[in-house]
Steps between C-alpha positions, in 0.01 A plus 500: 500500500588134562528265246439150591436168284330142582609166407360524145576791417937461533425153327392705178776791555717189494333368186518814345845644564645113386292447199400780347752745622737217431725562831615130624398391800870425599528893460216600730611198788874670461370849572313392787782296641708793497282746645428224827898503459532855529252535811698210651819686513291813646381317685840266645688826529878414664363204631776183412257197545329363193201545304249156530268506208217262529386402151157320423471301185335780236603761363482726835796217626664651177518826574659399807791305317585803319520719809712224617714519215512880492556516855844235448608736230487780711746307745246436763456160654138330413375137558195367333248287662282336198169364578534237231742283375768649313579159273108530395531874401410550094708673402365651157270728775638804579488397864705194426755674336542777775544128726718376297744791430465551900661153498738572260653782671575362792241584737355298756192325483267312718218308365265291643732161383686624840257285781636823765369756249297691793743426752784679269220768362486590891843465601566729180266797614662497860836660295351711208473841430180526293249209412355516137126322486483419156294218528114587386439742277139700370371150360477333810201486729331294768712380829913417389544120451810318589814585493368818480296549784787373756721735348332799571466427874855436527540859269284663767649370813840575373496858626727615226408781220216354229525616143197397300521441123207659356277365802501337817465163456168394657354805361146534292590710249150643441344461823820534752369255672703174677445174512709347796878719523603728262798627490572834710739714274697805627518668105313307217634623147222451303496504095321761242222584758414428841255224565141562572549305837750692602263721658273278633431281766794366631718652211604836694653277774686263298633680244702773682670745254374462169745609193361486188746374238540583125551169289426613155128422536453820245220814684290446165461154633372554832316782397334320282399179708403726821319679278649883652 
């Protein structure tokens, strides 16, 4: 039987697992960077060229630093393209860390203080192995704002292998419904459970292969919240 959660009900898994499980949110963002990490390298196979990981502000931007990082420990090339500005990053979220340690290691960054961001973001696709979306995650609704939105087009005209982090970007996830372009994902690792929206809509197109990742978001948990 499929499993399959909305918005609400991963915000109080969240909630639950950090605070009264008492397992950091740093934990569950570095178990879901490196299962995205692990599908990436599936997913790159012998390919040489790079890994571009596009990173939104929140926290599903964060999981995308730490595949990033993983990806650089592993020996394989990846660039980040931050849809922010690195300097204004805070750095006591666990986002900003991932950025910051990113930057620290050695890895290349482009953020939107660079006036060619979409200009390089496009030139960078045209040479990569795999593109990471991990711009929007389950939170986000309604039709992607600037940067955002401009990113995804250039994501979907790229013609280059789309792995989602957690969800297409663009994508309702209760209603799997669009506003304006989503993103169009060959594999989408998703985290705990899949998404109600998955399955609807415009979800089954946009998705492609779902994997469903373990984070340490405990079964009593979910259980408990979806009520199974």
């Amino acid at each position: 039987m499929r499993i399959a959660a909305s918005r609400m009900q991963m915000r109080e898994m969240d909630r639950i697992t950090i605070e009264e499980i008492g397992i950091p949110g740093a934990v569950l963002m570095e178990n879901a960077g490196a299962a995205v990490a692990e599908e990436a390298l599936r997913m790159r196979g012998p390919d040489p060229l790079p890994v571009v990981v596009v990173a939104g502000p929140g926290n599903n931007g964060g999981d995308g630093f730490v595949v990033a990082r993983r990806l650089h420990n592993r020996g394989i090339p990846a660039v980040v393209f931050f849809l922010g500005r690195a300097a204004d990053s805070d750095r006591r979220s666990d986002a900003g860390a991932n950025l910051a340690a990113v930057v620290k290691m050695g890895l290349r960054v482009v953020d939107l203080s660079d006036r060619d961001f979409m200009d390089r973001l496009s030139a960078a696709l045209t040479s990569c192995s795999v593109a990471v979306d991990a711009m929007l995650g389950t939170g986000s609704s309604g039709r992607p704002r600037e940067p955002v939105a401009s990113a995804i087009s250039i994501l979907n005209r790229s013609g280059r292998k789309v792995l989602a982090v957690d969800i297409p970007s663009g994508l309702d996830c209760d209603t799997g419904k669009t506003e304006g372009e989503a993103v169009r994902a060959s594999v989408t690792v998703t985290f705990g459970v899949e998404k109600a929206g998955f399955a609807l809509a415009d979800g089954p197109a946009l998705c492609g292969k779902i994997v469903v990742a373990d984070i340490s978001i405990p079964p009593s948990v979910i259980e408990a919240v979806l009520g199974k």
